[in-house]
Backbone as a ProteinNet text record, in pm:
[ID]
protein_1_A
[PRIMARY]
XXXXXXXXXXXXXXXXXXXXXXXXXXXXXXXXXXXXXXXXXXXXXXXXXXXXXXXXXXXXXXXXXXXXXXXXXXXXXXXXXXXXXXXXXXXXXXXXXXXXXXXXXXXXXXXXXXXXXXXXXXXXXXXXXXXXXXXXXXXXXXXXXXXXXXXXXXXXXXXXXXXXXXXXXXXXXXXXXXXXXXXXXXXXXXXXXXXXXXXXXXXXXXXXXXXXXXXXXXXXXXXXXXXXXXXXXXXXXXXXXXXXXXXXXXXXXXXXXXXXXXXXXXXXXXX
[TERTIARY]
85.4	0	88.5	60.8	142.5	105.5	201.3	127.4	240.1	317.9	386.8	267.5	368.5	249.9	267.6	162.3	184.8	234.3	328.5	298.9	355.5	254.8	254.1	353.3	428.5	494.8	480.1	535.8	543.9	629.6	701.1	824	759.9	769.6	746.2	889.7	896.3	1056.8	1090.8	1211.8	1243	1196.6	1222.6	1171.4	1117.5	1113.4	1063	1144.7	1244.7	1385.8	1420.3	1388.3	1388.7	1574.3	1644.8	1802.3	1879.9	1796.6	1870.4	1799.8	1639.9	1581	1649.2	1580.8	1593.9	1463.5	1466.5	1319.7	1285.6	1146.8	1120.9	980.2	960.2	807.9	869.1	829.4	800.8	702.1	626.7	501.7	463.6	440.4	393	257.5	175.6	50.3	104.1	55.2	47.4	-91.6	-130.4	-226.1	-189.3	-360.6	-307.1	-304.3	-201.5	-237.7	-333.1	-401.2	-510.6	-647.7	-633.1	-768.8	-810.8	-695.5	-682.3	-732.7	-693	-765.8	-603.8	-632.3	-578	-515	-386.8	-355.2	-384.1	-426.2	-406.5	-289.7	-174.5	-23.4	48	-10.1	60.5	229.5	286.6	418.7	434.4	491	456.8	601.7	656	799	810.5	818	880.4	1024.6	1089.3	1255.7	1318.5	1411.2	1443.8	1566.2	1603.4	1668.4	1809.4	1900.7	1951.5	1968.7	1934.7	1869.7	1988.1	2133.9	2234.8	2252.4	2259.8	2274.8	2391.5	2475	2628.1	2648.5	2567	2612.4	2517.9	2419.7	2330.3	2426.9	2477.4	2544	2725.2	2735.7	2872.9	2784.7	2679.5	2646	2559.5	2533.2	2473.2	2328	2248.5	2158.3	2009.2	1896.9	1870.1	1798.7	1827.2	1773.7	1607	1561.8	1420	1369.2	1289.7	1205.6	1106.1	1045.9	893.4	797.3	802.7	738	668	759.3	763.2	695.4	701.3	663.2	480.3	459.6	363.6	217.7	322.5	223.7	245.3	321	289.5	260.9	249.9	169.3	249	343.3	462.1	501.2	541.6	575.9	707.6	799.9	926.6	952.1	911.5	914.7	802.8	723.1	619.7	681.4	701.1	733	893.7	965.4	1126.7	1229.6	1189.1	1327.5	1336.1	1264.8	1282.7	1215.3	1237	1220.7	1347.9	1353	1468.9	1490.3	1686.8	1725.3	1681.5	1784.2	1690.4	1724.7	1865.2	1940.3	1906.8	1785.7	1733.4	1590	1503.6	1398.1	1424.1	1525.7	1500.3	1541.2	1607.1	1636.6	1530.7	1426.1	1331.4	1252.4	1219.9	1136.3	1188.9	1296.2	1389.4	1300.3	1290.5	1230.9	1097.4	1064.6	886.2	913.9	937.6	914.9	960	1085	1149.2	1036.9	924.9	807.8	713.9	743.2	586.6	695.8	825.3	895.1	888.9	796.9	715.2	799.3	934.9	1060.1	1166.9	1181.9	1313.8	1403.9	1347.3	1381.5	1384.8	1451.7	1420.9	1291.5	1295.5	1157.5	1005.7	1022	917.1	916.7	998.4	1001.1	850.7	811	693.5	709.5	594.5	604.6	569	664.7	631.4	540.2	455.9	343.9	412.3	356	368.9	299.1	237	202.7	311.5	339.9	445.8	578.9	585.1	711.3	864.9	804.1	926.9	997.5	906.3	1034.8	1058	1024.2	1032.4	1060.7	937.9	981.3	1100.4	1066.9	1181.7	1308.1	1355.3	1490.7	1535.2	1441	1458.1	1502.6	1443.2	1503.1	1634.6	1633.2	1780.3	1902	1855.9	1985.9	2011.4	1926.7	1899.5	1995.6	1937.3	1966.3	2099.5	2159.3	2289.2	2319.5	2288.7	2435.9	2375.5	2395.3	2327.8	2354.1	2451.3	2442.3	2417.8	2379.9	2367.1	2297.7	2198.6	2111.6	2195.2	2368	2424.9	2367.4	2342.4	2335.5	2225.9	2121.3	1984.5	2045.7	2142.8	2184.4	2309.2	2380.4	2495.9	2502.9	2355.1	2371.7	2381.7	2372.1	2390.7	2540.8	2599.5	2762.1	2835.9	2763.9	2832	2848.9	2742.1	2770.5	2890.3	2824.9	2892.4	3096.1	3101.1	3221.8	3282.4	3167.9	3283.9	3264.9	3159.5	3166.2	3319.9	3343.8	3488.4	3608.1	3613.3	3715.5	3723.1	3599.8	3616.1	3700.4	3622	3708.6	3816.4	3876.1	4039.5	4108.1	4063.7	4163.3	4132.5	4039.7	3990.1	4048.2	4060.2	4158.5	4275.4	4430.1	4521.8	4552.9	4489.8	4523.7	4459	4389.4	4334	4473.9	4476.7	4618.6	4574.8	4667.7	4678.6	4630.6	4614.7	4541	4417.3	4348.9	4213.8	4189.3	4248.9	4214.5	4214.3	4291.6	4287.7	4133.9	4124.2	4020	3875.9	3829.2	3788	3728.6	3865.6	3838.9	3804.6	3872.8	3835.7	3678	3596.7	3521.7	3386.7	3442.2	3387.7	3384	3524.2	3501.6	3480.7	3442.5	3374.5	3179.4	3165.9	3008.3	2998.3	3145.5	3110.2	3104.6	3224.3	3237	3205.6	3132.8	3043.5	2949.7	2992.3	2892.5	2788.5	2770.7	2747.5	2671.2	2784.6	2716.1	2628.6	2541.8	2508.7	2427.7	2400.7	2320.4	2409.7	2305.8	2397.5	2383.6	2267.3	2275.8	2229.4	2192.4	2197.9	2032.3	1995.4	2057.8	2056.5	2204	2211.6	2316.4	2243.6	2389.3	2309.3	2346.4	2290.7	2169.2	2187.1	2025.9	1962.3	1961.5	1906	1709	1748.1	1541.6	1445.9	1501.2	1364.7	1278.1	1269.6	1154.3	1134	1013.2	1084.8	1193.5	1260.4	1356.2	1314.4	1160.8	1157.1	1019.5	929.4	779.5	749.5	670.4	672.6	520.7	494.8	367.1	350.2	351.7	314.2	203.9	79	-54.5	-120.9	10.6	-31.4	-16	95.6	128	-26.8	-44.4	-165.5	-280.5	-320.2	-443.2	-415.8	-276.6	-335.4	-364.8	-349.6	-434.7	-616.1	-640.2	-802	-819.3	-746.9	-766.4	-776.9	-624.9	-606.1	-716	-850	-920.1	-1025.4	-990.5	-1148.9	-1115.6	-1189.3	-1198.5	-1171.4	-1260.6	-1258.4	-1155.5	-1062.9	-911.2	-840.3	-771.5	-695.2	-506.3	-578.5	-398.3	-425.9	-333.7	-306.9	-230	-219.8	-144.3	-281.9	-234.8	-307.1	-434.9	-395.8	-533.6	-617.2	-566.8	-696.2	-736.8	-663.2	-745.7	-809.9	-756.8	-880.7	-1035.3	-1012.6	-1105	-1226	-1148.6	-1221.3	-1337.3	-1243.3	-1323	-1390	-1373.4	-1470.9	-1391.7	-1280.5	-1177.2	-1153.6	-1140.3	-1174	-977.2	-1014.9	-864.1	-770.7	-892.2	-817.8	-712.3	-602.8	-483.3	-430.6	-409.5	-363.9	-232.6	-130.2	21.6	74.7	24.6	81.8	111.6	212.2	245.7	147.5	129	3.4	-94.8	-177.9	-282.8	-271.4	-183.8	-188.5	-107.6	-64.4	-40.8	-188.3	-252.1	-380.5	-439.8	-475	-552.2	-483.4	-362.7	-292.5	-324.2	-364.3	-382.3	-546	-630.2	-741.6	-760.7	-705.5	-736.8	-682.9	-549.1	-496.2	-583	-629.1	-740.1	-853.8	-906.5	-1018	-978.7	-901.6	-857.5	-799	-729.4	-672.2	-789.6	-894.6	-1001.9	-1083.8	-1079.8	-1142.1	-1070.2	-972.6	-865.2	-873.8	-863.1	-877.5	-1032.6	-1147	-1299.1	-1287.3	-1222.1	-1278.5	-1153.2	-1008.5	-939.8	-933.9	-1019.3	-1101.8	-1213.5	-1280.6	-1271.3	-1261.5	-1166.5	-1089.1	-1026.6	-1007.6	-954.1	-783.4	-716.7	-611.2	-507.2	-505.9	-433.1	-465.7	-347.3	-349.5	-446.8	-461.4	-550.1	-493.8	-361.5	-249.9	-235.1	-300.6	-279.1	-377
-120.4	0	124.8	204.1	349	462.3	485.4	632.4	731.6	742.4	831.6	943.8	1073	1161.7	1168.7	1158.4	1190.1	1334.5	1309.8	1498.2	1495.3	1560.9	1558.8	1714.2	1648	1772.6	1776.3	1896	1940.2	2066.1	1974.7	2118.5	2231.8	2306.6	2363.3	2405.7	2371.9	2409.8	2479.4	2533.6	2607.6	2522.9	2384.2	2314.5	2203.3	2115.5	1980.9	1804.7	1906.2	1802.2	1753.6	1664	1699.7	1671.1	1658.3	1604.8	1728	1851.5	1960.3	2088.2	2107.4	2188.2	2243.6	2371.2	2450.1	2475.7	2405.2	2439.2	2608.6	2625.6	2795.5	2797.2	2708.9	2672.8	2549	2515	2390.9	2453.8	2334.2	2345	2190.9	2181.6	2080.4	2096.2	1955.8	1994	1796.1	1832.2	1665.8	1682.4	1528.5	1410.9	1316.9	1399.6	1263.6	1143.9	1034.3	923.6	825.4	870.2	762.9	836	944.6	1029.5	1055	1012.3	1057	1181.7	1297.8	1440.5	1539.6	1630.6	1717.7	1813.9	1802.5	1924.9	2082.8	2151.4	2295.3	2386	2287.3	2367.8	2365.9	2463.9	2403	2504.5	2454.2	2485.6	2528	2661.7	2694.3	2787.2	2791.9	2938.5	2905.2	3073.3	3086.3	3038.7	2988.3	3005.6	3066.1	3178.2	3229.4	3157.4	3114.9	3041.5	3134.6	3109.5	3083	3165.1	3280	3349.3	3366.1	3364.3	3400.3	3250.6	3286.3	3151.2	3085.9	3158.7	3091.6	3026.7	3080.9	3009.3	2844.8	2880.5	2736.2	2646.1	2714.6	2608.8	2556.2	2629.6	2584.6	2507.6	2501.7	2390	2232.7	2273.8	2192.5	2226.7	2297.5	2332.4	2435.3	2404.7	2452.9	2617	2668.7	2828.7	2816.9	2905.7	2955.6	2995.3	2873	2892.4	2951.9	3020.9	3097.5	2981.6	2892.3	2787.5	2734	2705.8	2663	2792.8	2929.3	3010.9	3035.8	2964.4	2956.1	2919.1	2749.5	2642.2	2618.1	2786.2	2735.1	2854.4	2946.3	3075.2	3189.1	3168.1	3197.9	3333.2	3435.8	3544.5	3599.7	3610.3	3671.8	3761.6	3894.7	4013.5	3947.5	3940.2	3936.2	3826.1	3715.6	3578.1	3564.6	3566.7	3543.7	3584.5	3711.5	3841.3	3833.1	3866.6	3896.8	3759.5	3618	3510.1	3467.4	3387.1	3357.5	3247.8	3241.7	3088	2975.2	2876.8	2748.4	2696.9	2757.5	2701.9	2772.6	2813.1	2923.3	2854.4	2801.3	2693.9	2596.6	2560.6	2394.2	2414	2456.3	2478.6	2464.6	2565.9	2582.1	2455.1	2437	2308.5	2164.2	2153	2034.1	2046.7	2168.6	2199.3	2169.4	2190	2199.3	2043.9	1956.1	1842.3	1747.9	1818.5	1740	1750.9	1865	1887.9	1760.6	1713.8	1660.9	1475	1452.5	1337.3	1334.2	1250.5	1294.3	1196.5	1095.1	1021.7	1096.4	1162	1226.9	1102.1	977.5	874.2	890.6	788.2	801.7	715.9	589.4	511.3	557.3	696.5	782.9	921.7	934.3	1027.9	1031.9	1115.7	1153.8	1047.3	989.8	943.8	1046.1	1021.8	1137.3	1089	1198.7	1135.1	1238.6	1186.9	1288.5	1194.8	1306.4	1271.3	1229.8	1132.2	1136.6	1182.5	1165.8	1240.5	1055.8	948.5	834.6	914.1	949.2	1009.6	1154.5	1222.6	1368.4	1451.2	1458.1	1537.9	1456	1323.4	1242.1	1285.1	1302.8	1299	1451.9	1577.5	1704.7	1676.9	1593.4	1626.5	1567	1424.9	1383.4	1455.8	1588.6	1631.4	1762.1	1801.3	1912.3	1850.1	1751.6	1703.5	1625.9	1557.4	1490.6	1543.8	1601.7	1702.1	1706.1	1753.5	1809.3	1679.5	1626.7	1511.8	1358.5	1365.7	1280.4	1153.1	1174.6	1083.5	1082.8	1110.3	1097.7	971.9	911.4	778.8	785.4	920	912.2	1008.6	1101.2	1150.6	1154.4	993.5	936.8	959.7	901.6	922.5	1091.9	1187.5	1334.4	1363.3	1313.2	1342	1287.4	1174.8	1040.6	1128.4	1150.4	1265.5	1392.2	1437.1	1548.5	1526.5	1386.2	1339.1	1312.5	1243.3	1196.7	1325.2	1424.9	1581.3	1620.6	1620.1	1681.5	1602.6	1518.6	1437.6	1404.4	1401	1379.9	1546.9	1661	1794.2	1825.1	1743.2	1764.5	1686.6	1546.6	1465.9	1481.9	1542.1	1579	1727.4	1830.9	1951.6	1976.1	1907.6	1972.9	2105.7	2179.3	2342.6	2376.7	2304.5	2310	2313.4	2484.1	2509.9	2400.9	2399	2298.7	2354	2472.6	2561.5	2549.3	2556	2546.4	2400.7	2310.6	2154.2	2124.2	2195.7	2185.7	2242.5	2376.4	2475.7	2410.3	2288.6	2194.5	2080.4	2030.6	1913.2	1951.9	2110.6	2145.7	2171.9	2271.6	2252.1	2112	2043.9	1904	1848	1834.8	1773.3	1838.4	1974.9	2062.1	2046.4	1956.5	1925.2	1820.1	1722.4	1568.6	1564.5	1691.4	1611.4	1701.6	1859.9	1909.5	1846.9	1702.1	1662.4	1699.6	1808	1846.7	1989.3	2093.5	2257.4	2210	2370.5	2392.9	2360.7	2225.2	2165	2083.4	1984.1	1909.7	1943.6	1982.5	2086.2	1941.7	1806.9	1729	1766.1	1655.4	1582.2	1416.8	1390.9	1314.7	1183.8	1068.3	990.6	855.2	766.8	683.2	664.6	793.2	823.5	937.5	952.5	1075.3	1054.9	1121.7	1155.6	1271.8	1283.1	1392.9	1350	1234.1	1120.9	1006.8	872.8	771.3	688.6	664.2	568.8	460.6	380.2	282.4	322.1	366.8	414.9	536.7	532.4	605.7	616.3	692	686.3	795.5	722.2	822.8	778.5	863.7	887.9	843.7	830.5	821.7	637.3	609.3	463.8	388	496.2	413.6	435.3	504.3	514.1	438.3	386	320.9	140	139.7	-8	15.9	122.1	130.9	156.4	203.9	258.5	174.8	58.3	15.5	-105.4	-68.3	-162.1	-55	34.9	127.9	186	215.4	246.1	418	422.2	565.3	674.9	562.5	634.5	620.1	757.8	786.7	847.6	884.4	967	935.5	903.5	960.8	1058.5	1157	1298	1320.2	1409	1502.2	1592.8	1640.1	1704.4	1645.1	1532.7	1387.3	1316	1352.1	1293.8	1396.3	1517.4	1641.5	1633.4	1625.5	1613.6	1531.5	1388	1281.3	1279.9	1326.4	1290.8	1408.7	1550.7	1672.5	1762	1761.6	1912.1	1957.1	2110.1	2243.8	2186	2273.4	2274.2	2462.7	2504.8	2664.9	2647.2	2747.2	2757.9	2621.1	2518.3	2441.6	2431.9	2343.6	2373.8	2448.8	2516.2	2612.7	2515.1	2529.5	2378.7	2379.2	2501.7	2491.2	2394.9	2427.4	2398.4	2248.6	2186	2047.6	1941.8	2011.7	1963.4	1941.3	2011.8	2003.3	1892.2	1895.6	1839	1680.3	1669.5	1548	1472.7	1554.7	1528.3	1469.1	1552.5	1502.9	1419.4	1329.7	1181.8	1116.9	1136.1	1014.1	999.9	1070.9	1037.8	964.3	1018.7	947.5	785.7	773.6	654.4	554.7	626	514.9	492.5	619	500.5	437.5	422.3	322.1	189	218.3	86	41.6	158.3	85.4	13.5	87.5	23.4	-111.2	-160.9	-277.7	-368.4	-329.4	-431.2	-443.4	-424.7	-484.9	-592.4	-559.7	-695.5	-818	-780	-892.2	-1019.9	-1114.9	-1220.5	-1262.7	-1197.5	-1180.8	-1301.5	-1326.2	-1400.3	-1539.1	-1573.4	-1756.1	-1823	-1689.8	-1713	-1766.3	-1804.7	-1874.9	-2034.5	-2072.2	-2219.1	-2302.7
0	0	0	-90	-70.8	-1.9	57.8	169.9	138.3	28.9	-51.5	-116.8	-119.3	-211.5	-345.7	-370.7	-607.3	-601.9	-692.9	-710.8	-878.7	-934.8	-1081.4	-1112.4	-1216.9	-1225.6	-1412.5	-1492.2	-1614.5	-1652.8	-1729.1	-1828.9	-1945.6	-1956.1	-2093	-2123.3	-2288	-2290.2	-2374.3	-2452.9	-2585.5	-2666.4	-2676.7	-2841.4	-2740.6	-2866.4	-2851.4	-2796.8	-2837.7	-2814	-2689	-2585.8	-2450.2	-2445.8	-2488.4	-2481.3	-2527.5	-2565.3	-2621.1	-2541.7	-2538.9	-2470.1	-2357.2	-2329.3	-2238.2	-2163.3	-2061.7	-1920.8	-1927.8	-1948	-1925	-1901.7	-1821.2	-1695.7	-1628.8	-1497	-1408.5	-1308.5	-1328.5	-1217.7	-1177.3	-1045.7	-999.2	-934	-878.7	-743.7	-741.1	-572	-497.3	-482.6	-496.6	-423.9	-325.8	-250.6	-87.2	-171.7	-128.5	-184.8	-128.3	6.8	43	-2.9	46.6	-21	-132	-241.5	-390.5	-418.4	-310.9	-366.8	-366.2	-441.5	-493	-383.6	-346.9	-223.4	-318.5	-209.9	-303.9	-257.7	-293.8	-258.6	-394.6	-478.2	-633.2	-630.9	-730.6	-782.2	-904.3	-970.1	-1086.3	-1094.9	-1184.7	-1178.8	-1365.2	-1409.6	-1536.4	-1486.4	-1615.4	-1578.2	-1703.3	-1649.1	-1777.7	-1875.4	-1969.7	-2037.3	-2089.5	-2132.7	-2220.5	-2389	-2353.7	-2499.3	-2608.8	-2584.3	-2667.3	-2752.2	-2891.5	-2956.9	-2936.3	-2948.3	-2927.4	-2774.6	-2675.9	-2562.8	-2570.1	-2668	-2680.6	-2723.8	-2804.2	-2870.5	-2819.9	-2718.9	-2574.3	-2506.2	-2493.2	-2406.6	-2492.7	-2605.2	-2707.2	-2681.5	-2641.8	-2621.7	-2743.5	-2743.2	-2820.4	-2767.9	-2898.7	-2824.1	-2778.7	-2755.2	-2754.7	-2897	-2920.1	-3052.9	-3020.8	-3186.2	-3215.8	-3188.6	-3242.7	-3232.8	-3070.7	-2975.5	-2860.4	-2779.3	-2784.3	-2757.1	-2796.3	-2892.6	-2961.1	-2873.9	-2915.2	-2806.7	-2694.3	-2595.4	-2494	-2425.6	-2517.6	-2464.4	-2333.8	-2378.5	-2316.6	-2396.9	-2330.8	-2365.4	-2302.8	-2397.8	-2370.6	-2293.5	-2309	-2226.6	-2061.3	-2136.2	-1958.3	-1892	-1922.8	-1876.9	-1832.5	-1951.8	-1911.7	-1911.5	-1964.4	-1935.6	-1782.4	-1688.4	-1505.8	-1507.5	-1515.1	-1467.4	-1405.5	-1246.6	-1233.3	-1339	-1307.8	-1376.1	-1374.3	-1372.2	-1367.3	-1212.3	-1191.4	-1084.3	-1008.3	-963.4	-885.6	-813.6	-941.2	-935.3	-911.6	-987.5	-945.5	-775	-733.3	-556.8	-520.4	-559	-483.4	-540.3	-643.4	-656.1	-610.8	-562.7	-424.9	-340.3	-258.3	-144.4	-141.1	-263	-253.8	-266.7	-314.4	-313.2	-169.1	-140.8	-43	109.9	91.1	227.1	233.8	154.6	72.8	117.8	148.1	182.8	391.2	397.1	561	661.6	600.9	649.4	599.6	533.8	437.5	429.2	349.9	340.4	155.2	72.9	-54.2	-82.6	28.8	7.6	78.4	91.7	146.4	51.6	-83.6	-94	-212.3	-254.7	-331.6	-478.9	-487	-612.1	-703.8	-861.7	-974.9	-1031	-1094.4	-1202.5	-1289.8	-1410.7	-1547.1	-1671.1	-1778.1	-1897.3	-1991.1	-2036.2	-2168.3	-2053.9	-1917.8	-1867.7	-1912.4	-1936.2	-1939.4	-2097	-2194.8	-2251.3	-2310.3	-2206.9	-2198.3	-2056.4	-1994.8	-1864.3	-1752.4	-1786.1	-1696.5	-1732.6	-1894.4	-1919.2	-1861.3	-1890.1	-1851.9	-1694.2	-1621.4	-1436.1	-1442.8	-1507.5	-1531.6	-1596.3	-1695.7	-1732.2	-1643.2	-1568.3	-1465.2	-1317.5	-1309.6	-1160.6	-1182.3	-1262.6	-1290.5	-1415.7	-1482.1	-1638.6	-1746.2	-1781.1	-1920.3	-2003.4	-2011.2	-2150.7	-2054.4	-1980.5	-1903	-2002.9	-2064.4	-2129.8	-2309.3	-2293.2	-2386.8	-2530	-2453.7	-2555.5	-2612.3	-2587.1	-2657.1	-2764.6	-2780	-2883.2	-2922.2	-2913.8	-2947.4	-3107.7	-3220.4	-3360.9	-3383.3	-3335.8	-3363	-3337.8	-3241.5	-3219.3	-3262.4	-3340.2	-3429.3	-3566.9	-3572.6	-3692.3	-3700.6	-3626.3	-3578	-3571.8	-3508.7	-3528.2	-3687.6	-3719.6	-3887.4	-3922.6	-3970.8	-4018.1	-4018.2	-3823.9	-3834.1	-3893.5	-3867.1	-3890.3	-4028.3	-4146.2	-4249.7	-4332.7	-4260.4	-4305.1	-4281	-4154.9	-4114.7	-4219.4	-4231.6	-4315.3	-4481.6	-4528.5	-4664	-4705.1	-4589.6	-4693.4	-4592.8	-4676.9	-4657.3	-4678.8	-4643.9	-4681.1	-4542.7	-4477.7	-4337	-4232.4	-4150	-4134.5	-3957.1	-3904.2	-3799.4	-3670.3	-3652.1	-3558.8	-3550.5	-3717.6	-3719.6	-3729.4	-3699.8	-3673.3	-3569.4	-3471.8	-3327.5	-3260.8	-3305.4	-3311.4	-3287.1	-3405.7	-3488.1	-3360.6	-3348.4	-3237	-3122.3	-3050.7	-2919.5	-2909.7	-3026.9	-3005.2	-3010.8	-3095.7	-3094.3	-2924.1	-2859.6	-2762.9	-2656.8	-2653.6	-2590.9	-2578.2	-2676.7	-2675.8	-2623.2	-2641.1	-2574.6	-2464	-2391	-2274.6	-2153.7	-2227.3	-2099.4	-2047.4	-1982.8	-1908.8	-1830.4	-1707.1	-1671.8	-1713.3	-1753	-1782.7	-1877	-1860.1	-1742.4	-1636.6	-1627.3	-1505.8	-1409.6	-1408.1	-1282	-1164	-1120.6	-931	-918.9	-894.1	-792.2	-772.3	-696.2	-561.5	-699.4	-690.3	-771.8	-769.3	-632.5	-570.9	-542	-470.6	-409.6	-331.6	-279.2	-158.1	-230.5	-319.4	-410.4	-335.5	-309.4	-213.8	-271	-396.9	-456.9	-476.6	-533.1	-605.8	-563.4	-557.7	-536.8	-601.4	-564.8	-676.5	-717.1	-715.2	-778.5	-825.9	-785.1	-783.4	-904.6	-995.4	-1059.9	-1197.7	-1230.4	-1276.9	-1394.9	-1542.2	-1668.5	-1702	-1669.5	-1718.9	-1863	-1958.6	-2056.7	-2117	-1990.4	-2030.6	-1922.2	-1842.3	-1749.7	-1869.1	-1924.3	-2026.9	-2131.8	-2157.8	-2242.8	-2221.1	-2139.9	-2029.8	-2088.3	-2077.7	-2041.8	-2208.1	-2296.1	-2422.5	-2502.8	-2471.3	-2601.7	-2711	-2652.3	-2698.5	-2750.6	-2725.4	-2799.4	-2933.7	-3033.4	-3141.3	-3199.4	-3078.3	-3095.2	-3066.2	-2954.7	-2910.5	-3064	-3107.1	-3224.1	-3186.7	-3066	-2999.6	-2873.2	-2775.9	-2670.8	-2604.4	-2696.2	-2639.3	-2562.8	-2495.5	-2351.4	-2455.6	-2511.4	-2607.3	-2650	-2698.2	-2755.8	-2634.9	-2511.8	-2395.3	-2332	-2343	-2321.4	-2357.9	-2474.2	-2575.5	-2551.7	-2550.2	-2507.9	-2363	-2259.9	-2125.2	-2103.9	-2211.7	-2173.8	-2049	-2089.4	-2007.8	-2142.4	-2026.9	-2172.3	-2161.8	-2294	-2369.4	-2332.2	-2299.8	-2227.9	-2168.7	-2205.9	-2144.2	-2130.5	-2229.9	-2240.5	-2250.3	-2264.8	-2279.9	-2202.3	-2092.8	-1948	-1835.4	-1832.5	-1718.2	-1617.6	-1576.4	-1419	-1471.3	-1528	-1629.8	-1652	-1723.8	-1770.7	-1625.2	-1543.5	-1427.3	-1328.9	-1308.3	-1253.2	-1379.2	-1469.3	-1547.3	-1549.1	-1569.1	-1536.8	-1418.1	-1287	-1172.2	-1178.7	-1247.3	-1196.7	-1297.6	-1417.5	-1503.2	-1421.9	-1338.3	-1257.7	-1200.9	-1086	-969	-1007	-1110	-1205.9	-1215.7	-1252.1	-1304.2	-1186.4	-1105.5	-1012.8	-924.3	-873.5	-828.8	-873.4	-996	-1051.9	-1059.2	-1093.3	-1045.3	-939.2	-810.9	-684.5	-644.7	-667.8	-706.6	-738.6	-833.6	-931.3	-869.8	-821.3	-783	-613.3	-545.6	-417.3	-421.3	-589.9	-571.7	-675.5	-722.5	-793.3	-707.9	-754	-690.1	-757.6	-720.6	-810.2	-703.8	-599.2	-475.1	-536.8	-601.5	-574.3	-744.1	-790.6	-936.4	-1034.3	-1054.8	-1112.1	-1063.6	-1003.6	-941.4	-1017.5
[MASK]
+++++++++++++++++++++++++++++++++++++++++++++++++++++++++++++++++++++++++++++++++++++++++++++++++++++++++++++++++++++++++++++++++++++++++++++++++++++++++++++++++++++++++++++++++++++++++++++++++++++++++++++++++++++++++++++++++++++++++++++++++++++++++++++++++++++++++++++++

């Protein structure tokens, strides 16, 4: 039985890329987990990013797109010029999570929920909380590239003076091996207690248990499940917003799970 708290969290970012993006919203809200109701202690911070292209690209990072600004209703001047950093929030969003860990144990600490977060918002805390290339091997074929590129232009023009081959490689292995910049604030070790370390919950892999037999399901992005169960689509893509809304399909759903598996006979049904 879990007596851990949910607490649903959501990124909005510069692009779409979660292995290159830049965070510029996090917002969370917890659920009691016996009551399955909604605390009203939510978590929400613009974070300001990253705006110079050239430094995006010292850290391998992508700038702030028109696009991303678009769909997420995010405004430059009002929103992230005077937004703190990231290393400013995420502190504070430790804290907000670490209240909500009632052992300051890691096997007491808050279970995460998220929509689509196993391959998106998860990788964003992982390159935040342990290094920016941390999840290297999800964009090993881009640096693979990126490698023969150089190496095919060093050894293809001898007129390439030896400065600018050095030049060449430094910055190459300046993308490989900023592990870390600019993230990496931790808490990121053995007893790491932000989250649970084994417990964990994406909304969208739980819907599709209940989905994958209906006809009428066409997507399971968060809008086609908007859609579906009759939540307005207003102010959609605003992390507050799809964090609450994330919160109340889980609840929906897990007591119905919990309803129907009280009384299932699931003990010894294998014999």
């Amino acid at each position: 039985m879990n007596f851990s708290t949910y607490i649903v969290y959501d990124f909005e970012t510069s692009s779409a890329n979660c292995n290159r993006c830049q965070p510029i919203q996090l917002a969370a809200i917890p659920i009691h987990s016996r009551k399955l109701e909604i605390i009203e202690d939510p978590f929400c911070s613009y974070i300001r990013p990253i705006f110079d292209k050239e430094e995006c690209d010292k850290y391998n990072l992508d700038p702030l797109s028109e696009e991303a600004l678009q769909v997420n209703k995010i405004k430059v001047e009002e929103d992230l010029i005077h937004a703190p950093p990231i290393r400013v929030v995420w502190d504070q969003f430790c804290s907000y999570i670490d209240q909500y860990n009632y052992k300051k144990t890691k096997w007491t600490a808050p279970v995460a929920v998220t929509y689509n977060g196993i391959r998106f918002d998860d990788i964003i805390i992982d390159r935040i909380a342990g290094g920016n290339n941390r999840h290297l091997k999800n964009v090993s074929n881009t640096l693979k590239d990126d490698i023969n590129n150089t190496i095919s232009s060093i050894k293809g023009d001898e007129n390439v003076k030896l400065d600018e081959k050095i030049k060449k490689l430094f910055t190459l292995s300046r993308k490989i091996f900023s592990d870390n910049e600019p993230y990496g604030f931790g808490p990121w070790d053995k007893q790491c207690t932000l989250f649970h370390p084994r417990d964990n919950v994406d909304v969208m892999r739980l819907l599709y248990l209940y989905t994958e037999n209906l006809q009428e399901i066409r997507s399971l992005s968060l809008d086609s499940i908007r859609d579906w169960l009759g939540l307005s689509g207003e102010n959609a893509h605003k992390a507050d917003v799809d964090v609450r809304q994330t919160a109340e399909i889980f609840i929906r759903f897990l007591k119905f799970t919990r309803k129907h598996a009280l009384n299932a006979k699931f003990k010894g049904s294998f014999k």
